[in-house]
N, C-alpha and C positions, 0 to 999 in steps of 0.2 A: 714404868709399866704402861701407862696410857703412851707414850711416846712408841713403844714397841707394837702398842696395839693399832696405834694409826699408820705405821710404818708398814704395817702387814698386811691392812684394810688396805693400802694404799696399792700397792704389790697385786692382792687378790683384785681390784678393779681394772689394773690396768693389763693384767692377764686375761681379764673376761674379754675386754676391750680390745686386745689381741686376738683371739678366738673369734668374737663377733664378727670381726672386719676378716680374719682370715677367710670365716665360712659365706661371708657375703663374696668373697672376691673368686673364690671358687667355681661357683656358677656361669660367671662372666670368663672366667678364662677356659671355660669347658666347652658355651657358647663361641667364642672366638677362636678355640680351635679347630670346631665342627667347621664357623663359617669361615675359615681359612683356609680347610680342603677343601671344601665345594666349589669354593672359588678358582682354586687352584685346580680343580679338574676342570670346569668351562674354562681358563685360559688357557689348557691344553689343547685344546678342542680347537680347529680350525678349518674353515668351509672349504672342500676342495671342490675343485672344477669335475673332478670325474662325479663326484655328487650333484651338482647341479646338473651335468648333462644326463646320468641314466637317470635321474627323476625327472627331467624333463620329457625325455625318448617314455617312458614307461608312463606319463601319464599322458601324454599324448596318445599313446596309443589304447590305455585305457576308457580314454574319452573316444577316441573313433570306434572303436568296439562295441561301447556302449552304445552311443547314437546309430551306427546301424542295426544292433540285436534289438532294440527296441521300436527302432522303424519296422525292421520285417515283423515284429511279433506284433505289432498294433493294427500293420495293415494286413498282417495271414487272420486276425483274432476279430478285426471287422470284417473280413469277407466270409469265412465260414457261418459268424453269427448272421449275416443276410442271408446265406445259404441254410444256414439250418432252420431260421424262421419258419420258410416254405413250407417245410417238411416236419421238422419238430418241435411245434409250438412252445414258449418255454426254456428253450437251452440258454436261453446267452445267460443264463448266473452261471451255468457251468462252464462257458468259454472266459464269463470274466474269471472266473476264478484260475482257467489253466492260464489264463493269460498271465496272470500275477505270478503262478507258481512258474511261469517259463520265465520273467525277469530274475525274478531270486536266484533261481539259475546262471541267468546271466551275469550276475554281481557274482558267483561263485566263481566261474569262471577267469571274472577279471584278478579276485583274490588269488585265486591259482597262478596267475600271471607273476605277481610280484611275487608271489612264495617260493616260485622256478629260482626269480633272479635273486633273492634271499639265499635260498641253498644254493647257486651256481657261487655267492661270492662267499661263502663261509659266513655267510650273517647271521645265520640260526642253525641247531647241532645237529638239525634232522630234519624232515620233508613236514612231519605233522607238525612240528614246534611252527616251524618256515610259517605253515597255513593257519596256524591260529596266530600265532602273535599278525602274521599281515591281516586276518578277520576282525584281529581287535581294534588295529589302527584304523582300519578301512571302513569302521563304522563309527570311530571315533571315542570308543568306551575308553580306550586308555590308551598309553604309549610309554617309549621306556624299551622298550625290547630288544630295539635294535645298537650294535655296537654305537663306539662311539666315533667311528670312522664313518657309519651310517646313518647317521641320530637325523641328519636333515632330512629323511627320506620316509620320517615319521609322519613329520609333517605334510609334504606332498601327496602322501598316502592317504593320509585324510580327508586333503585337497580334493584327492580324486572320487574319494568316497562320497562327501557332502553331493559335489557338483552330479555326479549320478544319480545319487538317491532324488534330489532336483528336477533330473529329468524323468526318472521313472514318475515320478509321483504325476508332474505335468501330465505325462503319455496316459497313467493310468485314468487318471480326472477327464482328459477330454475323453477315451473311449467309455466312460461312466455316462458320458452326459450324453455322447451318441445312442448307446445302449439304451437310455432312459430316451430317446425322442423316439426308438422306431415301437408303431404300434405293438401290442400283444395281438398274436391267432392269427393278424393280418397278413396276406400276402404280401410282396414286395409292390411298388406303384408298376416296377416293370411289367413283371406279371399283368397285373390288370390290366395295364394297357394295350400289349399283346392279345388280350383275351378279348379287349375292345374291335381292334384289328379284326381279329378272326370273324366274328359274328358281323361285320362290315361286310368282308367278304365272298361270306353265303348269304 
């Protein structure tokens, strides 16, 4: 009778002991085959040269884009704020301000640019899907959007986004500090000096 009962005990532990190890081993092989697809889609994945050229053509021209919309907007945004001085004591918060709202613009612009070339290659199912997922890259919130023939082009997208927002912010900061050096109410020096002139004159 004891000999049946330790035969049984023996049985039931090494059944447990099968179970244990079965359900610890479970996890690991469910883990490992998660990370044997993932892996198995990046060795899919291979950088093509048409990749690396239109993200190079598209952020290049991104970047000259930008550098000249923001040259003309800084220097039309300091010449009107001298001009309106004269005249309307007070305006330049409201040129700094359109001036900011005319970049933002301008970075729309450039998202519009890549969301063209998005919908031109079938990379996104429709024009708004195209301009937000390139909105999201291009300000760097997320990525993932684009196929996987185009996945490099997340990155560059990025690229492009940082390096602008870089310059905007520079553009915006030196016309802040010009903004802050010209008097309130005063005329321009030119002005005065003319006025000097005149009264010489007579």
């Amino acid at each position: 009778m004891q000999a049946r009962i330790g035969v049984h005990c023996a049985v039931r532990w090494t059944n447990t002991v099968r179970v244990s190890n079965n359900a610890a081993a479970m996890p690991a092989t469910r883990v490992e085959g998660r990370l044997y697809e993932f892996l198995q889609r990046d060795l899919e994945y291979v950088i093509r040269v048409e990749e690396i050229l239109w993200g190079s053509v598209l952020l290049a021209i991104t970047l000259i884009i930008h550098a000249l919309g923001v040259y003309r907007i800084v220097r039309t945004s300091a010449g009107v704020t001298v001009w309106a001085e004269a005249r309307l004591p007070g305006l330049r918060a409201a040129v700094f301000v359109l001036t900011i709202l005319s970049i933002v613009v301008l970075h729309l612009i450039e998202v519009l640019l890549w969301a063209m070339f998005f919908t031109w290659k079938d990379a996104q199912p429709n024009a708004s899907s195209a301009f937000y997922n390139a909105l999201v890259n291009y300000t760097t919130l997320g990525a993932g959007y684009l196929p996987i023939r185009w996945r490099l082009l997340e990155g560059m997208l990025g690229m492009a986004g940082l390096l602008c927002f870089a310059f905007s912010t520079s553009a915006v900061l030196a016309l802040a500090q010009r903004l802050v050096q010209l008097p309130f109410g005063d005329r321009p020096a030119t002005d005065a000096h003319d006025g000097r002139s005149d009264s010489r004159a007579n």
